[in-house]
C-alpha positions in Angstrom: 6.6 -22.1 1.4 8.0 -18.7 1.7 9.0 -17.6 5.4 9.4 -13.5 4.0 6.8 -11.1 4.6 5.5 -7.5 2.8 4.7 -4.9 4.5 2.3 -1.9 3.1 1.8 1.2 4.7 -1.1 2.9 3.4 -3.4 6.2 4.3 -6.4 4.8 3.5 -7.8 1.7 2.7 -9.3 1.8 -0.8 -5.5 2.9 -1.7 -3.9 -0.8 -0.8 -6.3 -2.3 -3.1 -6.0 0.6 -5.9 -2.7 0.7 -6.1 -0.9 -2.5 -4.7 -3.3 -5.0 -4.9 -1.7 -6.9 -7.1 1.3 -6.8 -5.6 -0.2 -8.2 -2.0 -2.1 -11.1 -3.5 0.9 -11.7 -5.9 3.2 -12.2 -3.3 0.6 -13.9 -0.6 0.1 -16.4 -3.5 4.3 -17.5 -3.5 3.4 -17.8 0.7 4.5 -14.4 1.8 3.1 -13.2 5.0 1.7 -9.8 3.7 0.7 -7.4 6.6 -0.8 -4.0 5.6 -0.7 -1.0 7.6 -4.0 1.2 6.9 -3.3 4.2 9.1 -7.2 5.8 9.1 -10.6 4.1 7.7 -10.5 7.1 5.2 -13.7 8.0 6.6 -14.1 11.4 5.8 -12.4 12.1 2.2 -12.8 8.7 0.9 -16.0 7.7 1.5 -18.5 9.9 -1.0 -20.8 7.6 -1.5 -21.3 6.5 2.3 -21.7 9.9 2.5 -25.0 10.4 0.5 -26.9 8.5 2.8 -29.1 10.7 5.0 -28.0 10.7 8.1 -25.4 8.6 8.4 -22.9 8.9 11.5 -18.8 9.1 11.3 -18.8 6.0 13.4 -21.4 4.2 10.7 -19.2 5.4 7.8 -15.9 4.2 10.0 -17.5 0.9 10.3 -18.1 0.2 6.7 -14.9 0.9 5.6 -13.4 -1.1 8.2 -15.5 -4.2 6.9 -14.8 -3.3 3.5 -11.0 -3.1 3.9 -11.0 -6.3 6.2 -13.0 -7.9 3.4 -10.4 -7.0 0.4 -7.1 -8.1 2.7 -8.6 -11.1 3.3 -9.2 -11.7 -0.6 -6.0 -10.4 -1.4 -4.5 -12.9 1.1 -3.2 -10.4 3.9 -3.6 -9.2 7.5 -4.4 -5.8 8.2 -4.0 -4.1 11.4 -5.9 -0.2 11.8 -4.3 2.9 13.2 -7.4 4.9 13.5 -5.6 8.3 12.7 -8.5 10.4 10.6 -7.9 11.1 6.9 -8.4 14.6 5.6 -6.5 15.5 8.0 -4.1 12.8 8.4 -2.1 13.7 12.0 -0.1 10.5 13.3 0.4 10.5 16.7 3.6 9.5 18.6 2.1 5.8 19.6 1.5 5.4 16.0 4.5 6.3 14.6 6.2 3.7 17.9 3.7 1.2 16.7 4.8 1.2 13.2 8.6 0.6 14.7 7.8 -2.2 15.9 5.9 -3.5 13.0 9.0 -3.2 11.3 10.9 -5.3 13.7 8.1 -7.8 14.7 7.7 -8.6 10.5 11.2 -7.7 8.9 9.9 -7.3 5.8 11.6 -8.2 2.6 10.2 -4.9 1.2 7.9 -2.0 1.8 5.2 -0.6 -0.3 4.0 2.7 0.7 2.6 6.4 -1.2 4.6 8.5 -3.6 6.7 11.4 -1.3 4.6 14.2 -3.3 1.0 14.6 -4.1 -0.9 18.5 -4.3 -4.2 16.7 -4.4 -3.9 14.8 -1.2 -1.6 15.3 1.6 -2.3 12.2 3.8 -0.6 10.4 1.0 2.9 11.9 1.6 2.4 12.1 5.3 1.7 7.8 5.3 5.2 7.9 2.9 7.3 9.8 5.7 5.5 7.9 8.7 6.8 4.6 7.3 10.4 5.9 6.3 10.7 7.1 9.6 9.7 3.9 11.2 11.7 1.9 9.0 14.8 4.4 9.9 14.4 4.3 13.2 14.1 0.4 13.1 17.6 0.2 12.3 18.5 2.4 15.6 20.1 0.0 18.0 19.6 2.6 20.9 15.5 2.7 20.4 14.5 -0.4 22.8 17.4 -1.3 22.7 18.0 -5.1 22.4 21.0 -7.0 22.1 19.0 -10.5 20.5 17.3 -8.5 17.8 18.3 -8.3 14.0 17.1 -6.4 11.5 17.9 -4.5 8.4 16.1 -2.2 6.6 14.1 -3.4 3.9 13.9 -1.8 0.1 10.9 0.5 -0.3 8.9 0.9 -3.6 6.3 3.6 -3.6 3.2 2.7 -5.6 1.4 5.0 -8.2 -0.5 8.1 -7.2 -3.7 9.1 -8.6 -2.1 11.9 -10.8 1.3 10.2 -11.4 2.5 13.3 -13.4 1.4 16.0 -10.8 3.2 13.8 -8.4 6.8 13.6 -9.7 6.1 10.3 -9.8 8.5 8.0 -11.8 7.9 4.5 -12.3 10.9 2.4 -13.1 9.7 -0.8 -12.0 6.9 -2.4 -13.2 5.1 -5.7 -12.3 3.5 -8.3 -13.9 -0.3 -9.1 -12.3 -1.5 -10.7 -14.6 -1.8 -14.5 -12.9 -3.8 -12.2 -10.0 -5.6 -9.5 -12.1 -9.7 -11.3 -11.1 -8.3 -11.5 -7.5 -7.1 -7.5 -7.5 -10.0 -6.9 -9.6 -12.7 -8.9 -6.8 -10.9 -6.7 -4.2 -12.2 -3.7 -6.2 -15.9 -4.7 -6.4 -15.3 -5.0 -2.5 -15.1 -0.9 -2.4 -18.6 -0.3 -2.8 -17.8 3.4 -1.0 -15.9 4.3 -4.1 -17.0 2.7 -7.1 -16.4 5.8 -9.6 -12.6 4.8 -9.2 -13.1 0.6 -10.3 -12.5 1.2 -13.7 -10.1 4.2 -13.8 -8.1 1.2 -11.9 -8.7 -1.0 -14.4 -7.4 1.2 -17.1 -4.0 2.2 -15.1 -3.6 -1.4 -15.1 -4.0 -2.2 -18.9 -1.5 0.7 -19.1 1.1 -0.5 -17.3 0.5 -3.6 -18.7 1.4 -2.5 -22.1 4.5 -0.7 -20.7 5.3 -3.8 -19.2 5.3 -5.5 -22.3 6.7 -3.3 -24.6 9.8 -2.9 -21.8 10.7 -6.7 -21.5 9.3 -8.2 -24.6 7.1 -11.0 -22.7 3.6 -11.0 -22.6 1.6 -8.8 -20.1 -1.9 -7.7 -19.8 -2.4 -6.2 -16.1 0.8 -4.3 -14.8 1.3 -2.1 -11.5 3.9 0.8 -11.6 6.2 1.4 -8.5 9.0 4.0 -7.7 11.5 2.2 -6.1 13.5 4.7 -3.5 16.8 3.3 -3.1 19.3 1.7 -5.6 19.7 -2.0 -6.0 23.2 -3.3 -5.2 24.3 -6.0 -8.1 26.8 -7.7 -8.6 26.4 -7.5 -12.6 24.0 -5.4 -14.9 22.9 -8.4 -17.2 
């Protein structure tokens, strides 16, 4: 059994499932500890179809998404801790932001999977990509709470893919294979009831990638998820 975690810092919670689903229940299957980060309940610009129920209340639509998110971590084989922030705006507060730090310390994640740094048709995306850079910089700071005993080093980060990759200078060069957890990613989806226009536009990015994935390593793959990873890799040879 694996002793490494995952960490996922996401804006809103249908996006952990969308867009690194896969990823979370690969790596909780091969015993990572996978903890996700879902900074609001996306209650007001991810919820339509909690929406079109008359009279529902913010705290109503707040709750279902909650359950709903709980629901798919729990499938997907991760913990999931809420920040409460809003969405549409997205406006992290100082505590958060400190909260996230020491997230970062308490997991010491193995890597980080977060938004793409651009995206004109939703802003809380970039915002949750900065938040958890900045955490995961000011991990590393030996003068923030300050303690002799502790080590830590900052993980790699891999952003996952936006909505509208090609608006969002979005450019995958890593790809992974789902395929042994596609029914579990794809269960996850059926959890989202509050956006089901988006479970089979999901489906089909992940047949794409799939093929990509394929095509790029010359092994079989049906279901693939497309990442952005932010930093080089150090090797110690290219083959």
């Amino acid at each position: 059994m694996s002793t490494k975690s995952g960490l996922v810092v996401t804006a809103h919670p249908g996006d952990f499932v969308w867009r690194a689903g896969g990823a979370i229940a690969l790596h909780a299957k091969k015993g990572y500890r996978m903890k996700i980060a879902c900074l609001s309940y996306g209650e007001r610009g991810e919820s339509q179809f909690a929406w079109k129920k008359a009279g529902v209340s913010m705290e109503e639509v707040k709750a279902g998404r909650r359950a709903e998110a709980e629901a798919a971590a729990k499938l997907l084989g991760a913990e999931i801790e809420f920040f409460d922030a809003g969405d549409y705006p997205l406006r992290p507060t100082e505590a958060i932001l400190d909260r996230l730090i020491d997230i970062y310390r308490e997991e010491k994640p193995s890597f980080v999977l977060t938004h793409a740094l651009e995206d004109p048709y939703n802003f809380d995306h970039p915002v949750a990509a900065h938040l958890a850079q900045e955490a995961r910089i000011v991990a590393q700071s030996a003068g923030h709470k300050p303690d002799p005993t502790r080590a830590y080093s900052a993980p790699p980060v891999f952003l996952f893919e936006p909505h509208q990759p090609e608006q969002c200078n979005f450019k995958p060069n890593t790809i992974l294979n789902i395929d042994e957890v596609w029914e579990v990613k794809r269960q996850a989806f059926e959890i989202l009831a509050a956006q089901k226009h988006l479970w089979e536009y999901y489906t089909r990015v992940a047949l794409n990638r799939g093929v990509q994935g394929g095509r790029n390593t010359g092994k079989p793959m049906t279901y693939g998820e497309a990442y952005q990873r932010l930093f080089p890799q150090a090797l110690e040879e290219l083959a």
